[in-house]
N, C-alpha and C positions, 0 to 999 in steps of 0.2 A: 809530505805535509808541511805547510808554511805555519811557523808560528807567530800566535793572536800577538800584537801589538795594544799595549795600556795608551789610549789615546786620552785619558781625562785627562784636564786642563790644569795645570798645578795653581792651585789659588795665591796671588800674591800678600806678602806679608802686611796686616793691617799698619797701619800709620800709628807708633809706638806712643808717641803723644798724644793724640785722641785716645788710645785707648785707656792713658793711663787718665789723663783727664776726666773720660766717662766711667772708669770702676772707681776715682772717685769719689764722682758724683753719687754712685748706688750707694760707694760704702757711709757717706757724707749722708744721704736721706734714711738709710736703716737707723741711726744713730739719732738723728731726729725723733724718727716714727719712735724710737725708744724712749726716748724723753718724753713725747708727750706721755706716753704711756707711765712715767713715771713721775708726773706732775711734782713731787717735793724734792727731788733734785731741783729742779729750776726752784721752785721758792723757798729751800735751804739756802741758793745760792745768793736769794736777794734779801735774805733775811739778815745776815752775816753785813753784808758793807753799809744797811738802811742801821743795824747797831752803830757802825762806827761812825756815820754820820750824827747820829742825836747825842752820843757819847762826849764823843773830840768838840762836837762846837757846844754842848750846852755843860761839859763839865771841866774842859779845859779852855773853853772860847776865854776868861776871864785873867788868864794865870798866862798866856804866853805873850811876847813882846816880838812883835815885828814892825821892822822897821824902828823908831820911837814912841810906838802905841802901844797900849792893853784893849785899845778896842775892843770887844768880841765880834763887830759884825769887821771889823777890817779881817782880822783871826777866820771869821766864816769862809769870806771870800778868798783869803789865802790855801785854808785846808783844803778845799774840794777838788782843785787838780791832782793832789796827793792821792786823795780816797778815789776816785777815779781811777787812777795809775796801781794804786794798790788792789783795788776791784780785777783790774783785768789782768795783773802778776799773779794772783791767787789764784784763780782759775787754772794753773797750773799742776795744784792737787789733785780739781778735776781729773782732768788729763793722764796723769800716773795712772790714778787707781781704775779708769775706765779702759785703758791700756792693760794692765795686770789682768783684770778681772777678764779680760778677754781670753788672755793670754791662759790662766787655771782653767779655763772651761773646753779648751781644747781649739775655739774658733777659729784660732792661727790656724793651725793643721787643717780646717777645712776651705780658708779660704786659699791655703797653701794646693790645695789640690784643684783647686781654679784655675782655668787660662785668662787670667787678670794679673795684672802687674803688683810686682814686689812692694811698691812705694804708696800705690793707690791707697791700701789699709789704714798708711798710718796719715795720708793724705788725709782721705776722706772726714776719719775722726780730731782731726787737728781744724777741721773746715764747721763741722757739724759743733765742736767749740766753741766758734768763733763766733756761730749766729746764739749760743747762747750767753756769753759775754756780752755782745752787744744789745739781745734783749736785759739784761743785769743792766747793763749800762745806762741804757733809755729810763730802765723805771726808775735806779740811785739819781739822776739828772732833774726827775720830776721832783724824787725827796730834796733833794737842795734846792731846788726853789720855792716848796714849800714852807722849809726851814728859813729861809734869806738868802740864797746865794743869788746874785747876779752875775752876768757877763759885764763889763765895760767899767765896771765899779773904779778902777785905778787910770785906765785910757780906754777912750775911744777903740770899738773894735767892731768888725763887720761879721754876716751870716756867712760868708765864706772862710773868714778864719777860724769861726768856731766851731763849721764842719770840720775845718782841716784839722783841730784840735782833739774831735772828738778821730776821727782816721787816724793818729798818732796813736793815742789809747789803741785801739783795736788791733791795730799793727804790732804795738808793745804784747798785747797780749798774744796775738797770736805766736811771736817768736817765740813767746815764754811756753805756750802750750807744747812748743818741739822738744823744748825743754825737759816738759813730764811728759814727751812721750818716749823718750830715751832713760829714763829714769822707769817708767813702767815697765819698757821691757827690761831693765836688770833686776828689778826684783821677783821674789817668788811668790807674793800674795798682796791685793790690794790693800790690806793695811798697813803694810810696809810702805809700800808708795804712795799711800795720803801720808806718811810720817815724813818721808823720803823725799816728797813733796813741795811738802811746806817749808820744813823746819830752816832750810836756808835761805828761806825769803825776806824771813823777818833780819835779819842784818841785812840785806840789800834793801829793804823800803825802809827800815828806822836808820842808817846811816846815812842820810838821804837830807834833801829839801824839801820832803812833803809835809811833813808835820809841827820843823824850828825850823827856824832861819839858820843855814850852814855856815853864814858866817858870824855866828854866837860859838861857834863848834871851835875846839883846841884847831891847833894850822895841822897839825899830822891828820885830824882825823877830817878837816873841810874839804884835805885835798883830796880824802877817798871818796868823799861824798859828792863831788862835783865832777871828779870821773866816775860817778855809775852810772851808770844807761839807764837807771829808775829815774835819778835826779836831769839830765837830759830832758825827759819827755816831759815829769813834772815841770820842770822851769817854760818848755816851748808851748805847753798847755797855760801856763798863766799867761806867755805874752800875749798869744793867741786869743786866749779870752775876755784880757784887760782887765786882771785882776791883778790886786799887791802883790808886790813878796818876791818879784821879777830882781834874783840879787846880783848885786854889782861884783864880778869876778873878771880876773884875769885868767883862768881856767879858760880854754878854748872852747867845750863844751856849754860850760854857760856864757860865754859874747854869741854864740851861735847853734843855740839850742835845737832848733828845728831839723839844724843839717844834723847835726851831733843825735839826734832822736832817729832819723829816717837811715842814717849809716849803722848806728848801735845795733840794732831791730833789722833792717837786710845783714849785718855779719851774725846776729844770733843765729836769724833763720837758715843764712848760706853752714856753717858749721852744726849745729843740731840735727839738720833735718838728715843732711849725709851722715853721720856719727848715728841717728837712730835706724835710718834704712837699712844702715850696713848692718848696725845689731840685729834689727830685724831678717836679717837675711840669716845671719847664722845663727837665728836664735829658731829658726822656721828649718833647719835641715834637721 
């Protein structure tokens, strides 16, 4: 007797990138589909910056000096690149706790038992983020022109730098989102990682250029503020837009804010995103 020979054809390995691309994608629109389902997440999320807006310019527009003014509308057009920038930093608590909460329900372990890639998950929901930051983004943009803000108010400026202005923000946040998503998976319950969260944001956006002029700020502390990668995007977002408050520094970051914003934002992402994958992997055995 001659023995049967297995003649099936051994299926070649799919193309690692497409796949991780496409799972994603799924995990990017589950995450969505969630949202809308959960409609005051999204209008917690715009309730929160449309505060800071009517706040900062109608209760402090009066009381700050930039530049040699107390203006309030100079003060308007100076805040709103900040509350922008801080808009899409904060979305980072998102991120934590929608990462944690995953994480307590068991959903790792199922999507663990997937032939979908390791990095897809945290992929996906870092993506599904980013279209809800920049919906926040679009409606805070309608409130400041409502309120007074203009574009061009200090220089001349074009439709194309103020997309690119607004793609700085989105990019700042989405590094930020890698952020709390490496933070969500180290803790053990979402309200740890809304704490976890936030709590160190607020010295990186009030140490900053958003809200004074940094150079009113003691020399120890303007030269932390004009190396953050908050202050960065803020400054490249005002020249961008042609508003006041673009300050004169010898700081390399602020002579060349734009580059200083789009390097800060690719090294968060390139360091986070490995540092959370990898958590993820050993946090998923």
């Amino acid at each position: 007797m001659s023995a049967a020979t297995d003649t099936t054809p051994v299926t070649a390995p799919a193309n690692p990138i497409g796949q991780s691309v496409r799972d994603s994608l799924v995990i990017a629109r589950r995450n969505l589909i969630r949202m809308t389902r959960i409609p005051e997440m999204v209008l917690f999320g715009i309730i929160q910056p449309v505060m800071f807006v009517v706040l900062f310019t109608y209760v402090f527009g009066g009381s700050m000096k930039i530049g040699n003014t107390t203006d309030p509308d100079v003060y308007k057009d100076f805040l709103m690149a900040g509350i922008f920038a801080q808009t899409v930093t904060f979305a980072t608590a998102g991120s934590a706790a929608g990462i944690a909460d995953d994480m307590q329900k068991g959903l790792v372990d199922r999507f663990r038992s997937l032939p979908m890639a390791r990095g897809a998950v945290l992929t996906g929901r870092t993506v599904a983020d980013l279209v809800q930051t920049a919906i926040t983004l679009l409606v805070l943009a309608i409130v400041a022109l409502i309120v007074g803000w203009r574009t061009g108010s200090a220089d001349p400026t074009s439709v194309g730098e103020i997309l690119a202005g607004f793609a700085l923000l989105l990019l700042l946040g989405y590094a930020f989102t890698w952020i709390g998503a490496l933070i969500g998976l180290s803790v053990r319950t979402p309200e740890a990682a809304t704490s976890g969260g936030i709590i160190w944001l607020f010295p990186v956006t009030f140490i900053s250029n958003a809200f004074v002029d940094s150079s009113q700020m003691t020399p120890w502390l303007r030269h932390i503020a004009e190396w953050n990668p908050f202050s960065a995007t803020v400054q490249a977002c005002r020249e961008l837009f042609g508003n006041p408050g673009v300050v004169q520094s010898d700081a390399w970051p602020m002579q060349h804010p734009v580059w200083a914003s789009l390097i800060w934002s690719v090294l968060i992402i390139a360091v986070f995103r490995t540092l959370a994958v990898r958590k993820y992997r050993s946090a998923a055995i």
